[in-house]
GUKOLRO-563280 format. One record per residue (C-alpha): x, z, y. Coordinates in Angstrom, 3 decimals, always signed. Example, Ala and Ser with C-alpha at 12.3 -4.5 7.8 and 13.67 -1.06 7.14 Angstrom:
<atoms>
ATOM          X          Z          Y
ATOM    +12.300     +7.800     -4.500
ATOM    +13.670     +7.140     -1.060
</atoms>
This chain:
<atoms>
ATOM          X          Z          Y
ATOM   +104.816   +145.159   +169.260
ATOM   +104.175   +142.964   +171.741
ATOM   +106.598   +140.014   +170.599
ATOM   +104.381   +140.673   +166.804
ATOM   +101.334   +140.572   +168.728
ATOM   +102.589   +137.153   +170.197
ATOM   +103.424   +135.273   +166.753
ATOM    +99.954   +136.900   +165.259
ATOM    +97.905   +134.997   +168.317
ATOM    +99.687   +131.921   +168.280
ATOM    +98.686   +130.666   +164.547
ATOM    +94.663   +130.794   +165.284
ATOM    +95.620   +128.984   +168.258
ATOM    +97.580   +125.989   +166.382
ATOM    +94.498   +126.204   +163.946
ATOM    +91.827   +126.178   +166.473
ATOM    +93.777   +122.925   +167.773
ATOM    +93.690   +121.293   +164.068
ATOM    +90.115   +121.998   +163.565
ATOM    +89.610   +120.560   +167.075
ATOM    +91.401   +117.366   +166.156
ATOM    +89.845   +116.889   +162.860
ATOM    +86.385   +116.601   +163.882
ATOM    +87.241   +113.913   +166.458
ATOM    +88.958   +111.903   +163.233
ATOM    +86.079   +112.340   +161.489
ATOM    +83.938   +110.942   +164.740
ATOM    +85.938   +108.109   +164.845
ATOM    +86.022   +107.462   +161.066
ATOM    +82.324   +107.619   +161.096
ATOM    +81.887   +105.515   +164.388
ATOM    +84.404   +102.309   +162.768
ATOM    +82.431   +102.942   +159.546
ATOM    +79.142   +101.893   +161.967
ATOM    +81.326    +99.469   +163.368
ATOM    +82.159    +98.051   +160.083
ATOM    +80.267    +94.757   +159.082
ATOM    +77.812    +94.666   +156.615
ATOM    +79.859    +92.207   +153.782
ATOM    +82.877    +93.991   +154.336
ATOM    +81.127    +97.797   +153.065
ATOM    +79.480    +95.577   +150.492
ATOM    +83.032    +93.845   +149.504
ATOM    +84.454    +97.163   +149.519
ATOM    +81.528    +98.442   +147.198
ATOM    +81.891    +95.704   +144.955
ATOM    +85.698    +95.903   +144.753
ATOM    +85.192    +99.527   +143.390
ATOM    +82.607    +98.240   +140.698
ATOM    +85.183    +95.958   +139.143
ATOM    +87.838    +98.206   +139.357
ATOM    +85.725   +101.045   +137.592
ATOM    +84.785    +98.135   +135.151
ATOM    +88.394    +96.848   +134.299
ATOM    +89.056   +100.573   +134.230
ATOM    +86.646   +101.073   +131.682
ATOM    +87.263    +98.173   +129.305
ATOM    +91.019    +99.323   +129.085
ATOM    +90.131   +102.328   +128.271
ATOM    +87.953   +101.505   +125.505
ATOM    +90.445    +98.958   +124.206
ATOM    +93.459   +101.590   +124.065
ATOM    +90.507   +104.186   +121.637
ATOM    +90.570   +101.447   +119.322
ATOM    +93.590   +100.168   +119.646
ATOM    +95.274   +103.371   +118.440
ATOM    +94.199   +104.243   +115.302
ATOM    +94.474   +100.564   +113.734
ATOM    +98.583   +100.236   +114.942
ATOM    +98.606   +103.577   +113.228
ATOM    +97.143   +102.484   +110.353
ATOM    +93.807   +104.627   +110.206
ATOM    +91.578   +102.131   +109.550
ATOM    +91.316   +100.265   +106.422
ATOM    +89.391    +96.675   +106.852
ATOM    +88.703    +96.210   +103.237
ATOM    +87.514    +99.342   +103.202
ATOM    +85.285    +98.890   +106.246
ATOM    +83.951    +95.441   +104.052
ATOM    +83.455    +97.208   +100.972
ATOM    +80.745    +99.698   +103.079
ATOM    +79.458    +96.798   +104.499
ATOM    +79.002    +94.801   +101.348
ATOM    +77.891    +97.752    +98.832
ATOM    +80.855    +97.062    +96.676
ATOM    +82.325   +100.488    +96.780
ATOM    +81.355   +100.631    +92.551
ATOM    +83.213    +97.578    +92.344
ATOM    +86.043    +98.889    +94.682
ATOM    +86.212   +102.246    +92.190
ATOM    +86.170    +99.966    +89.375
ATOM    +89.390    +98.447    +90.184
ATOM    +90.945   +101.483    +91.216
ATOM    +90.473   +102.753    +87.787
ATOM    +91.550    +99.201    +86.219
ATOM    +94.878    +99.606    +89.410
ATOM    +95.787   +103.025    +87.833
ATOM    +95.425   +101.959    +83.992
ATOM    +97.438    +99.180    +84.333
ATOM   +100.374   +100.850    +86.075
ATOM   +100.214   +103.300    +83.040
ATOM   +100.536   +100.382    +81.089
ATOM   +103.233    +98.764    +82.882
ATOM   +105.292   +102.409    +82.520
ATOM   +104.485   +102.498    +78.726
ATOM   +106.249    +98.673    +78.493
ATOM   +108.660    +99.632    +80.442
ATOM   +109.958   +102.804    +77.974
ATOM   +113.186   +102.328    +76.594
ATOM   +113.680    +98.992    +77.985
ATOM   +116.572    +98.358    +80.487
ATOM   +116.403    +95.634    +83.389
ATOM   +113.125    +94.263    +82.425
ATOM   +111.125    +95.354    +84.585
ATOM   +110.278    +91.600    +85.520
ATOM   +109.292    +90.783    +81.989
ATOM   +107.341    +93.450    +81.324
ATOM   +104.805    +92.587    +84.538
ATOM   +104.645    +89.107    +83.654
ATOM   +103.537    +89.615    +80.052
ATOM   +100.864    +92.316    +81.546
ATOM    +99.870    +89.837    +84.177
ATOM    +99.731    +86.732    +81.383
ATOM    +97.463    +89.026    +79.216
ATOM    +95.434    +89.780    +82.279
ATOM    +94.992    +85.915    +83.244
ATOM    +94.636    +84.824    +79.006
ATOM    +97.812    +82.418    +79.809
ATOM   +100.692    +82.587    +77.806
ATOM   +104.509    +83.582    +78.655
ATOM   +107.853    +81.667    +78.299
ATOM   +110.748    +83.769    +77.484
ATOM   +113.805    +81.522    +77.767
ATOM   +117.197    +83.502    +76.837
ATOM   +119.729    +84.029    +74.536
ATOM   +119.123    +86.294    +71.191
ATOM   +118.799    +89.500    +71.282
ATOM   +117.591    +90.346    +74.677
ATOM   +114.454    +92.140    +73.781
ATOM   +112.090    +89.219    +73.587
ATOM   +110.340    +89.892    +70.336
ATOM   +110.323    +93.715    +71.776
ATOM   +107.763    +92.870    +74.582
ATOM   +105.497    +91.293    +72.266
ATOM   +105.218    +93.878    +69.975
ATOM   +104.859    +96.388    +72.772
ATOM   +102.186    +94.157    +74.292
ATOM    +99.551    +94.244    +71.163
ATOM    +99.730    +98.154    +71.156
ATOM    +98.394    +98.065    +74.487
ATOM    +95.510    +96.155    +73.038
ATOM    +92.790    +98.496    +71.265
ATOM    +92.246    +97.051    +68.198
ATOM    +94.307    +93.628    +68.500
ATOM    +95.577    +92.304    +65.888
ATOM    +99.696    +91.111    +66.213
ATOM   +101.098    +87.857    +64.527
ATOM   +104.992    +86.801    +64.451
ATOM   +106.631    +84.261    +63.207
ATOM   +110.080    +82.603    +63.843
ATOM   +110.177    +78.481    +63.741
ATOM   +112.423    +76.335    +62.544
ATOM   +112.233    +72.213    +62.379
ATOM   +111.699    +72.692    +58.587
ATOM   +108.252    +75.152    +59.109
ATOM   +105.143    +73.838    +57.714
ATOM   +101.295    +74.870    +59.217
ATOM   +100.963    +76.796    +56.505
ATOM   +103.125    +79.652    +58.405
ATOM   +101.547    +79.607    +61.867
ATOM    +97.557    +78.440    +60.507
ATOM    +97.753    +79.850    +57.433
ATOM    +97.758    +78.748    +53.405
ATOM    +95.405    +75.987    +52.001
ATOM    +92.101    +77.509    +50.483
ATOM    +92.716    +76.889    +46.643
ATOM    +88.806    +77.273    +46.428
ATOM    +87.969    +75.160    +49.223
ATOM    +90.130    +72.017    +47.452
ATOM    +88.132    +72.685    +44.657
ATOM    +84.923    +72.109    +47.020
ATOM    +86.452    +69.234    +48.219
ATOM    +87.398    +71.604    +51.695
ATOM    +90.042    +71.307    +53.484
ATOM    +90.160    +75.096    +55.038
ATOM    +92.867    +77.263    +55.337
ATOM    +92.802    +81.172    +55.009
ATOM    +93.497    +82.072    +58.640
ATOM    +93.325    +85.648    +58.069
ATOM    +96.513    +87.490    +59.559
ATOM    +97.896    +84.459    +60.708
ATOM    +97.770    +82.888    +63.969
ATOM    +93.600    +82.391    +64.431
ATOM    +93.282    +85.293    +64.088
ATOM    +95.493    +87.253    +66.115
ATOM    +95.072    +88.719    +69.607
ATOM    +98.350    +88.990    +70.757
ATOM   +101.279    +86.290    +68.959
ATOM   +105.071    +86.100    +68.951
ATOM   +106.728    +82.956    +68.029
ATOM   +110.283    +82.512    +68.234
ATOM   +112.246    +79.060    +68.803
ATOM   +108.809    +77.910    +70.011
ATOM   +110.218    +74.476    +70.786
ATOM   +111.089    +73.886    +67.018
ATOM   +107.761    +73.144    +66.560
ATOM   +107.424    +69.248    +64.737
ATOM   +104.439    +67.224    +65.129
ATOM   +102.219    +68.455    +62.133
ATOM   +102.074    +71.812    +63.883
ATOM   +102.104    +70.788    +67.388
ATOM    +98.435    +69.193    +67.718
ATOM    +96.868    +72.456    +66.535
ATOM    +99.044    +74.964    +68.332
ATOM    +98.183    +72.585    +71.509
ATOM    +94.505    +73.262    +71.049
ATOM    +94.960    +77.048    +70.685
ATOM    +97.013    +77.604    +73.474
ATOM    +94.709    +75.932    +75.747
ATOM    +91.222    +75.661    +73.893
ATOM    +91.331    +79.022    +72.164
ATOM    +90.087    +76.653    +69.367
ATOM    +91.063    +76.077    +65.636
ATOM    +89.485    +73.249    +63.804
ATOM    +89.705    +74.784    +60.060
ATOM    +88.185    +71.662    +58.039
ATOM    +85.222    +70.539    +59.484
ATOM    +84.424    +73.402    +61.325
ATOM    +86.003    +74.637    +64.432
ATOM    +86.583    +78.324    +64.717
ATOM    +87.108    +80.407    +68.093
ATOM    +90.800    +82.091    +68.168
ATOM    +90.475    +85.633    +69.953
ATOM    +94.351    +84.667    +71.045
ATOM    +94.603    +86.951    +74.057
ATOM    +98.292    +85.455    +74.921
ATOM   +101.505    +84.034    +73.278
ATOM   +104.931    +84.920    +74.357
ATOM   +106.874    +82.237    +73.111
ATOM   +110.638    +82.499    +72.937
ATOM   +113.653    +80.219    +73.064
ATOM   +117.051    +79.448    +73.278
ATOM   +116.505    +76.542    +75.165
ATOM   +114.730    +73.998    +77.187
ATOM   +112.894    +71.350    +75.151
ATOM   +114.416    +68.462    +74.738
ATOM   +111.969    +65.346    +73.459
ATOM   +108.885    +64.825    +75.567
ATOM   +106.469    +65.077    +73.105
ATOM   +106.992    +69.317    +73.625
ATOM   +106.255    +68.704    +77.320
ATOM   +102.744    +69.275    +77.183
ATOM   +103.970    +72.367    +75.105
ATOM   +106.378    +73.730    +77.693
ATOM   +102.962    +73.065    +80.584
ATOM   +101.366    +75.297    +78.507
ATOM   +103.340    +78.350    +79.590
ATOM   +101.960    +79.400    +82.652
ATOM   +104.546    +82.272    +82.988
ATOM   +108.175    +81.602    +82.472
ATOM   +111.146    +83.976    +82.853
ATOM   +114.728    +83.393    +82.308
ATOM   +116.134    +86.044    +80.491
ATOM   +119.612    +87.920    +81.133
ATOM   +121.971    +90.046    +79.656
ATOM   +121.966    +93.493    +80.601
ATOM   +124.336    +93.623    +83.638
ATOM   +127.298    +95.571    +83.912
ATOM   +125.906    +98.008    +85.630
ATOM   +123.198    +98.827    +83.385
ATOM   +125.418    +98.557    +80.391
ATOM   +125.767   +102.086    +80.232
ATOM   +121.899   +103.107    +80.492
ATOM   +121.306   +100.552    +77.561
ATOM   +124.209   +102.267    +75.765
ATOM   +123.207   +106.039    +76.193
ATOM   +119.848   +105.542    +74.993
ATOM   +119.212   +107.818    +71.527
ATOM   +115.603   +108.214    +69.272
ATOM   +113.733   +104.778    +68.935
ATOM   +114.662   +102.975    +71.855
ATOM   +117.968   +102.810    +70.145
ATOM   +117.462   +102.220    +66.763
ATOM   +113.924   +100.403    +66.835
ATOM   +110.279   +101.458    +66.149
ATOM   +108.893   +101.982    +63.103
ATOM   +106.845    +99.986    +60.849
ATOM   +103.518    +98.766    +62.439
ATOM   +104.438   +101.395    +65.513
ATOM   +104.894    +98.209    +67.907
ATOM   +107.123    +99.445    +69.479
ATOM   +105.956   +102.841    +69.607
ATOM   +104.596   +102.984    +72.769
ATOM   +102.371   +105.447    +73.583
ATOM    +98.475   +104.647    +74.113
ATOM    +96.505   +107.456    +74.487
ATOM    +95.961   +106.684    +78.247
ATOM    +96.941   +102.887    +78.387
ATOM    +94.687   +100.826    +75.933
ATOM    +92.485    +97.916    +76.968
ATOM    +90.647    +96.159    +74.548
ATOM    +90.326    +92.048    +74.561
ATOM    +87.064    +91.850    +76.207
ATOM    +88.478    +94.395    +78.848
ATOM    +91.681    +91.377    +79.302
ATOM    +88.998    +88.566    +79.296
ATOM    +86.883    +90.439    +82.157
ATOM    +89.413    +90.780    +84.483
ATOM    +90.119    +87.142    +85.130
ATOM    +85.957    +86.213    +85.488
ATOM    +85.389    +89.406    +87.589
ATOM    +88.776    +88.473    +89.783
ATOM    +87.187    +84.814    +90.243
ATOM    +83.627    +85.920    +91.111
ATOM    +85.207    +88.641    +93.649
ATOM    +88.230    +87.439    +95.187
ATOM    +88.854    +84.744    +97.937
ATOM    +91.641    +82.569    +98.596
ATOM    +92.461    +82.387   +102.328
ATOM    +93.585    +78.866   +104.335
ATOM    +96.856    +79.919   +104.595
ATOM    +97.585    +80.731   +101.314
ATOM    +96.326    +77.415   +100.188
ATOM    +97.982    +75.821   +102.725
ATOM   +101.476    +77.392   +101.593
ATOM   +100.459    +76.353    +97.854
ATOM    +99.889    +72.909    +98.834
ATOM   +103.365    +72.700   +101.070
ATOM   +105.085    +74.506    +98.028
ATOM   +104.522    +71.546    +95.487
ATOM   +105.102    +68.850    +98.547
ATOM   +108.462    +70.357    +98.893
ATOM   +109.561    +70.259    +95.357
ATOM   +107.982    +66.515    +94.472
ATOM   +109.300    +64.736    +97.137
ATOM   +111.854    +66.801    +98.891
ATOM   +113.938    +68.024    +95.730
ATOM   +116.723    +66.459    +93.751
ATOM   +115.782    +65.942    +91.162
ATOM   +111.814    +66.117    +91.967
ATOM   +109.954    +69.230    +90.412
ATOM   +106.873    +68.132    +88.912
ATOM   +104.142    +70.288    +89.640
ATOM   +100.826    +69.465    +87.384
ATOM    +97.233    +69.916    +89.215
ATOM    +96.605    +71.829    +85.827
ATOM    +98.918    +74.179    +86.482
ATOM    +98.647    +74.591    +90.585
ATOM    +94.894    +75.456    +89.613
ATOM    +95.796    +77.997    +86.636
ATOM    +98.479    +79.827    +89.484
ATOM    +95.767    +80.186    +91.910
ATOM    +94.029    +81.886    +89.175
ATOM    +96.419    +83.786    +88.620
ATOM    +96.848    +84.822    +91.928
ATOM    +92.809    +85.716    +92.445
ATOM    +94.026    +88.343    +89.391
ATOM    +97.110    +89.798    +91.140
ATOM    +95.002    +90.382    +93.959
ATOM    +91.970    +91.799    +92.224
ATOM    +94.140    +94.365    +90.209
ATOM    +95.821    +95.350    +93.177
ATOM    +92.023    +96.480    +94.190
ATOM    +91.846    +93.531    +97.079
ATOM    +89.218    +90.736    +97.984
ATOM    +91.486    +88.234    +98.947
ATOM    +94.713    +86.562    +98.138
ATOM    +97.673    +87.839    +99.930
ATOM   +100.517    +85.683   +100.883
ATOM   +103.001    +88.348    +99.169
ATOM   +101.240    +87.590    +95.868
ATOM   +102.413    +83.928    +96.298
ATOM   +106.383    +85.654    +95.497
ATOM   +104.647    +85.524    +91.828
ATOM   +104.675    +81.700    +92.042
ATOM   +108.988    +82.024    +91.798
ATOM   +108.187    +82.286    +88.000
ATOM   +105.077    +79.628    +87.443
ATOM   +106.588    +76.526    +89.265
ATOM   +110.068    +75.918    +87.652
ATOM   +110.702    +73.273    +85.761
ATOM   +114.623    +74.639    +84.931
ATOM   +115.504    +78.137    +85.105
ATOM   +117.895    +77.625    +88.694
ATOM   +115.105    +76.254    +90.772
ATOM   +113.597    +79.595    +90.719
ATOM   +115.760    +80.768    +93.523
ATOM   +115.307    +77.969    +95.383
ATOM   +111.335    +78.515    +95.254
ATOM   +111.925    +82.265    +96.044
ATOM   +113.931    +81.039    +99.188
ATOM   +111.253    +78.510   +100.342
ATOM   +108.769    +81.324    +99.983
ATOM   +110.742    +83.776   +101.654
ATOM   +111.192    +81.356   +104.296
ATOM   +107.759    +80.188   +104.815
ATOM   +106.211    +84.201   +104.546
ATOM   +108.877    +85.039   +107.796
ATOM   +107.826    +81.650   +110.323
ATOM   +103.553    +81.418   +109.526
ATOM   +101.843    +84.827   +110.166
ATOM    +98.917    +82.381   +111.633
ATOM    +99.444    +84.421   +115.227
ATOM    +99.246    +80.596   +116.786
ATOM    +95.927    +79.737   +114.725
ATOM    +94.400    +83.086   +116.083
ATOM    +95.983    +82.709   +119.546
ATOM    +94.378    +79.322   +119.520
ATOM    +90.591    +80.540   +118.061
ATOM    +90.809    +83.494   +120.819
ATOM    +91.618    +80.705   +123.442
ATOM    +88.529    +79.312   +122.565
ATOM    +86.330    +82.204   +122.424
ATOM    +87.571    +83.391   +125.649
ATOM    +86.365    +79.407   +127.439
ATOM    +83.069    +79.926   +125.217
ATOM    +82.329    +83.983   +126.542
ATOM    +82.823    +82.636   +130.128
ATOM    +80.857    +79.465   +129.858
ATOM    +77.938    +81.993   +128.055
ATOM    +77.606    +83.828   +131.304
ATOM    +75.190    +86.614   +129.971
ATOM    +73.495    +83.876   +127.146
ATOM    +72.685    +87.090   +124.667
ATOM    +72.281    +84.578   +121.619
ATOM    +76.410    +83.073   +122.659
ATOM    +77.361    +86.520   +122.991
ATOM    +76.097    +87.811   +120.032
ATOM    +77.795    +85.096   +118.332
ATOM    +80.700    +85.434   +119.985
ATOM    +80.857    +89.118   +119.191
ATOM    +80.567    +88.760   +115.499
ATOM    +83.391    +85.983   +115.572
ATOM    +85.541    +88.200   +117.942
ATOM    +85.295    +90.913   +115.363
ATOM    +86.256    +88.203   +112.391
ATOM    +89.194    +87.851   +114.277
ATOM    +90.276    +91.501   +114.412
ATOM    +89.833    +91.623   +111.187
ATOM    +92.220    +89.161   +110.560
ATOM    +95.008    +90.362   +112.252
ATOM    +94.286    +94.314   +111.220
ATOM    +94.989    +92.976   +107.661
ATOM    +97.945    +91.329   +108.962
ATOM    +99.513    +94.392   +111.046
ATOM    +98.273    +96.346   +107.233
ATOM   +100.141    +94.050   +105.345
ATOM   +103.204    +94.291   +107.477
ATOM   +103.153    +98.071   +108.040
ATOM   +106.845    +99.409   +107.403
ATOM   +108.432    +96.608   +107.967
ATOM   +110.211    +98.440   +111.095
ATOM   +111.339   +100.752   +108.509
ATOM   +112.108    +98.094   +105.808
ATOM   +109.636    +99.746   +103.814
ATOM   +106.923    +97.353   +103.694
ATOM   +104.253    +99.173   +101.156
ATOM   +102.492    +95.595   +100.706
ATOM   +105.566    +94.186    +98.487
ATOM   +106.772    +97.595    +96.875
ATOM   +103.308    +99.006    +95.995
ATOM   +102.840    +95.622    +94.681
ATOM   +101.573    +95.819    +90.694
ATOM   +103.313    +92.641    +89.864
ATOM   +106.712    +92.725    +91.560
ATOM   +109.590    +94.798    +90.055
ATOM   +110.941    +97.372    +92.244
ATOM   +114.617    +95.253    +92.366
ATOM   +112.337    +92.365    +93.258
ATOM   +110.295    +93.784    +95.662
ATOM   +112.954    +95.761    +97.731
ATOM   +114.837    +92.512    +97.963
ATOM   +112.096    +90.718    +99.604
ATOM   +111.111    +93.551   +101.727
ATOM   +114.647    +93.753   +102.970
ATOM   +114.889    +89.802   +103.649
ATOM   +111.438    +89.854   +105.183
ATOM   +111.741    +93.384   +106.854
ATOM   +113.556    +93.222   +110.324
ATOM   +111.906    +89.375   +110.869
ATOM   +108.007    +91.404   +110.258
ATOM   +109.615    +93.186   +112.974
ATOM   +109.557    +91.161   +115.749
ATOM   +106.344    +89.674   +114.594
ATOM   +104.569    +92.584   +114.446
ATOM   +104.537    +93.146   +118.248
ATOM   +103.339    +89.891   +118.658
ATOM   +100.214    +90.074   +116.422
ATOM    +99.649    +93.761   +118.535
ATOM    +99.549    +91.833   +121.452
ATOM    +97.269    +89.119   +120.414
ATOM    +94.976    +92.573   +118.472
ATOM    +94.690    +93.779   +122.006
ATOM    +93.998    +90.267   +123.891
ATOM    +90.716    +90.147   +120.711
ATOM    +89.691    +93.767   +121.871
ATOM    +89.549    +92.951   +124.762
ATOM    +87.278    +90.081   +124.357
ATOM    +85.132    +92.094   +121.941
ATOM    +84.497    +95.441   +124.121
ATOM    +84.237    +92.813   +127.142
ATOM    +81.293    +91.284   +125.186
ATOM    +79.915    +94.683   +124.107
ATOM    +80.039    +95.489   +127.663
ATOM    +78.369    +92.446   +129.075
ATOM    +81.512    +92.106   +131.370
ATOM    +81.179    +89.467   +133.768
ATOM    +83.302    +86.511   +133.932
ATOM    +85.659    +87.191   +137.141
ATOM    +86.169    +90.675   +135.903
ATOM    +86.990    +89.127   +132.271
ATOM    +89.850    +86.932   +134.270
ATOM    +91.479    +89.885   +135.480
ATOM    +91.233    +91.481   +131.789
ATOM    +92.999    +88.049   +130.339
ATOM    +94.734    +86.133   +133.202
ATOM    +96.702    +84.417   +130.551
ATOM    +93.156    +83.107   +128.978
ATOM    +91.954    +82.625   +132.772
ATOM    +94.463    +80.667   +133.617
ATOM    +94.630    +78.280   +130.326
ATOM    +90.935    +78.193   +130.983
ATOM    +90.873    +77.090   +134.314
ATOM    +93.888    +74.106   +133.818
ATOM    +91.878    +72.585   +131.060
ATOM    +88.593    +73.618   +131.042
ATOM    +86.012    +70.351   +132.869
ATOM    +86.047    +71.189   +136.605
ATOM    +81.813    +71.077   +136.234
ATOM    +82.640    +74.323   +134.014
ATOM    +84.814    +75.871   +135.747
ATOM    +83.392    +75.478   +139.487
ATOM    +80.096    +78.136   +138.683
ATOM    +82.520    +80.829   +137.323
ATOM    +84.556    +80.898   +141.215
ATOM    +85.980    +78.079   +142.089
ATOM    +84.521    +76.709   +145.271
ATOM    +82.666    +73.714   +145.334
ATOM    +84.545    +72.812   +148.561
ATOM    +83.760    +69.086   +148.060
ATOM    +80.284    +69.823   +147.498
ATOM    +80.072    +72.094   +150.959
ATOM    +81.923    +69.021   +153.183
ATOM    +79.298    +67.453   +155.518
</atoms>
């Protein structure tokens, strides 16, 4: 009892001792606090500011930071709020969704032309006209007849040419009345004025009494019957051939195509879909069916066609880059080729046309540089320098993502927000251009989401590319996105910083610690009169 007695006394007593010794730190803590000088309390005070600042900003940065990598957020969506252009945004959702119908209905009992297909819907879509360059009996004349069913109320024209065929069976017969009237008209009715959608096989047979007028169709949409000249509702031409032309007087024909496709054999391993098919798709359509496709969901009618290509070049944008790559593109095959591909300005400005419609359809505002993969079929001149423009592409898409342009324009806004030092007109600027430049590379992290998984939903959600060509550039450009998609979520994070920094009215010195890398370029190269106010002692200035 006496030993428990003992151990139960001596606890309070090592307590008491503790509580004694504690109040004697506290003395002393509170007598070097006295002791402690006034700048050093104030140094300390400050220090804990700009820590709770930095703190802050990071924080803030990592909110929004998440749900963009994620892929959350949708900038075009964010622009189409902004703008009031959700109607037009629903518009081409509808016109997105019709036009894959359409694509499937083309597509229907049709093996490996999946290319061809797209390209005739895109050519109708544009009003250019499409080049099918193969050997008989690879479903050429099909597509065209499939194409005018799509076309509410269109009105189909055929006709195979040889270097015997007279006008009379592309423009029609002579007007026996009209002769008698002195009148030199032609009954155009059911022949090729009058048609929306036109086949013509062994286009390049055509001689020089029918090339002139076929010339002004094509291009024109124009028919000059006698003295008057009559507008051609031609919505496009798929001509077909053999092969290339040969004199030059067809090469202003051959420009006209804006669309061109080299067309294969089925391969071997598709041999045996082609061969199992039964019903129509074997033995051919009907009479007048076209192809019997179906087009109880999928019909457009001409003036539908003709308003996609003025609503795509009121609404869509074509970015620097893309233009850029355009212009590089046709450098590289005039005057680094063997032998040069000539690249007419007619036909660079019809393909960026034609790209402002891929990217409308696909229910976008701007150009993307995966619609310039169409280009592989509007630039050749001969049917094997389409790989080598597919290559160049493919090359060019994997190096230039723009992360130096925007690590450049960030450099600069950083010098600019440190220079503003609280200027609420610069920083207001600043803001709005800091948030231009998110923008930018959200799209571009968008654009490249998947690629870790070789997915990439840009290229195979893609309206225009095939799913065999669009898995083949997604697999080329898939594990070099890769790598460049950490990059462009460093720079996204280096631009969020900037812009919560300037929501935040951050100061300067605290910015530096944010973006030392900035700090540091901006400090080597920035004027020393700039640079002194923002830190740097003026030690010079403070000699005797």
């Amino acid at each position: 009892a006496m030993a428990r007695a003992s151990r139960v006394g001596a606890i309070p007593a090592r307590a008491r001792d503790r509580r004694e010794v504690r109040p004697r730190g506290r003395a002393i803590a509170r007598a070097a606090d006295a002791d402690e000088p006034e700048w050093k309390r104030r140094q300390r005070e400050q220090d804990a500011q700009i820590s709770a600042e930095e703190r802050a900003v990071r924080e803030r940065v990592r909110e929004r930071m998440a749900p963009i990598v994620s892929g959350e957020t949708d900038v075009d969506a964010d622009a189409h709020a902004k703008d009031g252009t959700a109607s037009s945004s629903a518009r081409r959702e509808e016109l997105s969704r019709k036009i894959a119908a359409a694509t499937t209905a083309l597509e229907r009992g049709l093996v490996e032309r999946e290319t061809e297909t797209r390209l005739l819907l895109l050519a109708a879509c544009c009003g250019e006209h499409l080049l099918l360059l193969g050997p008989p009996g690879t479903a050429k004349s099909e597509l065209g007849r499939r194409l005018s069913a799509l076309c509410e109320g269109g009105q189909f024209f055929e006709r195979l040419l040889t270097r015997f065929s007279v006008p009379e069976e592309l423009f029609g017969p002579l007007s026996m009345k009209g002769l008698e009237n002195d009148e030199y008209v032609r009954k155009i009715d059911g022949y090729l004025p009058s048609a929306n959608v036109a086949f013509v096989d062994e286009i390049f047979k055509a001689n020089s009494a029918i090339l002139n007028s076929l010339l002004t169709i094509l291009n024109e949409r124009l028919f000059d019957n006698g003295s008057e000249r009559v507008d051609v509702p031609l919505l496009c031409l798929v001509g077909a051939s053999n092969e290339l032309p040969e004199s030059e007087e067809l090469d202003a024909l051959y420009d006209r195509f804006l669309l061109r496709s080299s067309v294969e054999q089925v391969s071997a391993g598709g041999l045996g879909k082609l061969l199992s098919l039964g019903g129509e798709a074997a033995i051919g359509s009907k009479a007048n069916d076209h192809g019997g496709v179906s087009t109880s969901d999928t019909r457009l009618k001409p003036e539908d066609f003709a308003n996609i290509r003025y609503e795509a070049a009121a609404e869509t944008e074509v970015p620097t880059n893309v233009i850029e790559l355009i212009t590089d593109l046709r450098t590289f095959l005039q005057d680094k080729c063997e032998p040069p591909v000539y690249v007419s300005d007619r036909r660079l400005l019809k393909a960026v046309q034609m790209l402002r419609v891929a990217a409308y359809t696909n229910n976008r505002d701007e150009v993307s540089e995966f619609d310039t993969l169409l280009l592989v079929n509007v630039l050749w001149q001969r049917p094997n320098e389409a790989m080598m423009i597919k290559d160049w592409i493919l090359e060019r898409l994997a190096q230039d993502r723009g992360t130096k342009q925007v690590q450049y324009l960030l450099a600069g806004l950083f010098g600019r927000a440190c220079r503003a030092d609280g200027d609420a007109e610069e920083c207001a600027r600043l803001l709005s251009e800091a948030k231009n430049l998110r923008g930018v590379l959200t799209a571009q992290l968008n654009s490249l989401r998947g690629a870790q998984g070789g997915s990439l939903p840009a290229l195979r959600e893609h309206l225009w590319l095939s799913p065999a060509d669009a898995s083949r550039a997604a697999q080329t450009l898939g594990p070099m996105f890769s790598k460049v998609s950490k990059s462009l979520e460093k720079l996204l994070e280096d631009v969020l910083t900037l812009e919560v920094a300037l929501e935040r009215d951050t100061e300067p010195h605290i910015l530096a610690l944010l973006m030392p890398d900035y700090w540091a370029a901006f400090i080597r190269e920035g004027p020393i009169a700039e640079v002194q106010p923002l830190g740097v002692s003026n030690a010079t200035s403070a000699a005797p």
